[in-house]
N, C-alpha and C positions, 0 to 999 in steps of 0.2 A: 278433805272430807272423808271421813270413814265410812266404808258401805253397811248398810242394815241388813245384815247377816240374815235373820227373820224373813224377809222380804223377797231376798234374793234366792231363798233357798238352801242355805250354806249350812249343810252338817258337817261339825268339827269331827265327827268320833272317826272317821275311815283315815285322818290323815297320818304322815308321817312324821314322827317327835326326832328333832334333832336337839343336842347339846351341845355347848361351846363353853369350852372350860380354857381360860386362862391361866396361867400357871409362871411364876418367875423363882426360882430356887425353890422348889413345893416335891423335891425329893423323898422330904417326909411322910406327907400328905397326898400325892397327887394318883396313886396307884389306888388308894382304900378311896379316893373319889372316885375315879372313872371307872372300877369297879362295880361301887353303889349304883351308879347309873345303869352299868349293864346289864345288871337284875332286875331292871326297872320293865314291868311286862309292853312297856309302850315304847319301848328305847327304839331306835332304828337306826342312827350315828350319833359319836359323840366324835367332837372335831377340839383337839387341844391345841392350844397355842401357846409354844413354849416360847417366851417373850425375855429374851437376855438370860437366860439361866447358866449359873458359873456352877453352879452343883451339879446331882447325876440327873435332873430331871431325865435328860433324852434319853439314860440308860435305863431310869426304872420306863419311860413310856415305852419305850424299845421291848419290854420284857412280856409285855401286854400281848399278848397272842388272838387278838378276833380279830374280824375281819369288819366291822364295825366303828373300829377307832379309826384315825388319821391324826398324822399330829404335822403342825407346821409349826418351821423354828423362823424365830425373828428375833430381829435385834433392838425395838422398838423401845424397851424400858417405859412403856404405857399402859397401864390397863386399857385403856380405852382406844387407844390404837390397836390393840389384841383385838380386840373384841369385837372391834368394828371390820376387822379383818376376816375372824371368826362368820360375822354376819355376814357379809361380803362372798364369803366362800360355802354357805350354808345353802342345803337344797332339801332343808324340809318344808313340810308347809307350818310347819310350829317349831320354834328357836326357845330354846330355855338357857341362858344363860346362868354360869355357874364359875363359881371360886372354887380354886383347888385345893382352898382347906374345908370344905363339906364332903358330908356324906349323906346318902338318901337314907332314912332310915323305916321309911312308910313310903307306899306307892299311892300316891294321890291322884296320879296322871289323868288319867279316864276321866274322873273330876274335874282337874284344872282345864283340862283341855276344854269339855263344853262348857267353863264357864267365859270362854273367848267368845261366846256369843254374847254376852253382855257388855263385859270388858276387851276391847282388844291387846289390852297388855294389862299382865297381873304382876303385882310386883309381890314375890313368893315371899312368907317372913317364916323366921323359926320358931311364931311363938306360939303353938296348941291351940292357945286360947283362941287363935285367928282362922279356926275352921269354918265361920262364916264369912263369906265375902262381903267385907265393906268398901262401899266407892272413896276413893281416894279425891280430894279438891283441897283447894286452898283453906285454911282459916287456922283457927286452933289445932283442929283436928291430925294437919297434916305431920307426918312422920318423917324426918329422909329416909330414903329406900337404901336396903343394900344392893348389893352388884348382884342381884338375881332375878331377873325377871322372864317371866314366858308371854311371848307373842306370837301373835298371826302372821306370818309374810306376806298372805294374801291380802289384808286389813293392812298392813305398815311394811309396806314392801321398802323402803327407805332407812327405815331406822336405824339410827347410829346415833352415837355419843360422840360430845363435842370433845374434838383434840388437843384443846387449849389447857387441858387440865396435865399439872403435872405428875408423873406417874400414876399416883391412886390418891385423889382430890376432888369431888363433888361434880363428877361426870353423871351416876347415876343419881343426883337429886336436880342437874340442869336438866338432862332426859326427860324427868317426871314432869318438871314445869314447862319444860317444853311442849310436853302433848298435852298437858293441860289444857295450853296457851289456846291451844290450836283447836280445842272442844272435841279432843280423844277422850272417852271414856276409861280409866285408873279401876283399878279394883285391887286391894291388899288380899290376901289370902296366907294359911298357912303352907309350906311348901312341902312338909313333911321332911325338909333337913335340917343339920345340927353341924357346927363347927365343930372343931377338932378342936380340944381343950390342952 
């Protein structure tokens, strides 16, 4: 059961936004990501997970000079083993997970973040038009999600994606029905990011 935010007293705006960026050969992309993140005025760690990479990923992540990154290598060949990893080793009170071919291009954060008081997981999309939050459920309506979504740890201290999927295969849309299932409240939003073309 998720707790009523409301009730309990629970202001999102003082915490701290962590990212989890997954990454498998994203030598091209992964630096103009975690980049974008670091401009982001609510960042406070982004945690990558270099997951089987045979290119330079660990050289370009290497080159990354804050003190705000961390990057762990694995050999997983899963997103979803990444990620849950990523979770696992995450110590903000807000998880945004992110692919390492985006970039932020607008900081919405401040925004996304109180809107965990309604939703405890948003699944962030790139499309403009999704600057209103709408609840996510089953029916016509629903969308599969991409591999991006921001949550509460405090609200879904558990959350992980199911292992069973191989590499990058329908982990984040069993996730969405999974919390569905459970009578978690979904809200889509726009994320303010853009793949790498």
């Amino acid at each position: 059961m998720v707790a009523n935010d409301q009730a309990n007293g629970w202001d999102a705006t003082p915490g701290r936004l962590e990212f989890v960026v997954t990454a498998h050969n994203a030598e091209a992309t992964v630096e103009a990501c975690v980049r974008s993140l670091l401009v982001l005025g609510r960042t406070w760690r982004v945690t990558v997970v270099d997951d089987a990479s045979s290119d330079c990923t660990g050289v370009v992540l290497a080159g990354i000079d804050d003190p705000r990154v961390r990057v762990f290598t694995v050999g997983y060949r899963s997103r979803a083993r990444a990620s849950n990893l990523g979770f696992r080793r995450a110590e903000g009170d807000f998880v945004c997970s992110v692919d390492s071919d985006v970039c932020y291009v607008e900081d919405r954060f401040d925004e996304l973040v109180g809107l965990l008081s309604r939703f405890p997981m948003l699944m962030l999309t790139e499309d403009p038009a999704d600057v209103e939050p709408r609840p996510v459920g089953f029916g016509a309506g629903f969308r599969s999600p991409r591999n991006s979504f921001l949550f509460s740890r405090r609200l879904l201290p558990g959350l992980a994606f199911a292992e069973v999927y191989p590499k990058t295969a329908g982990e984040d849309t069993d996730l969405a029905i999974r919390l569905l299932k459970a009578g978690v409240a979904l809200g889509a939003v726009y994320g303010g990011y853009e793949h790498a073309r």
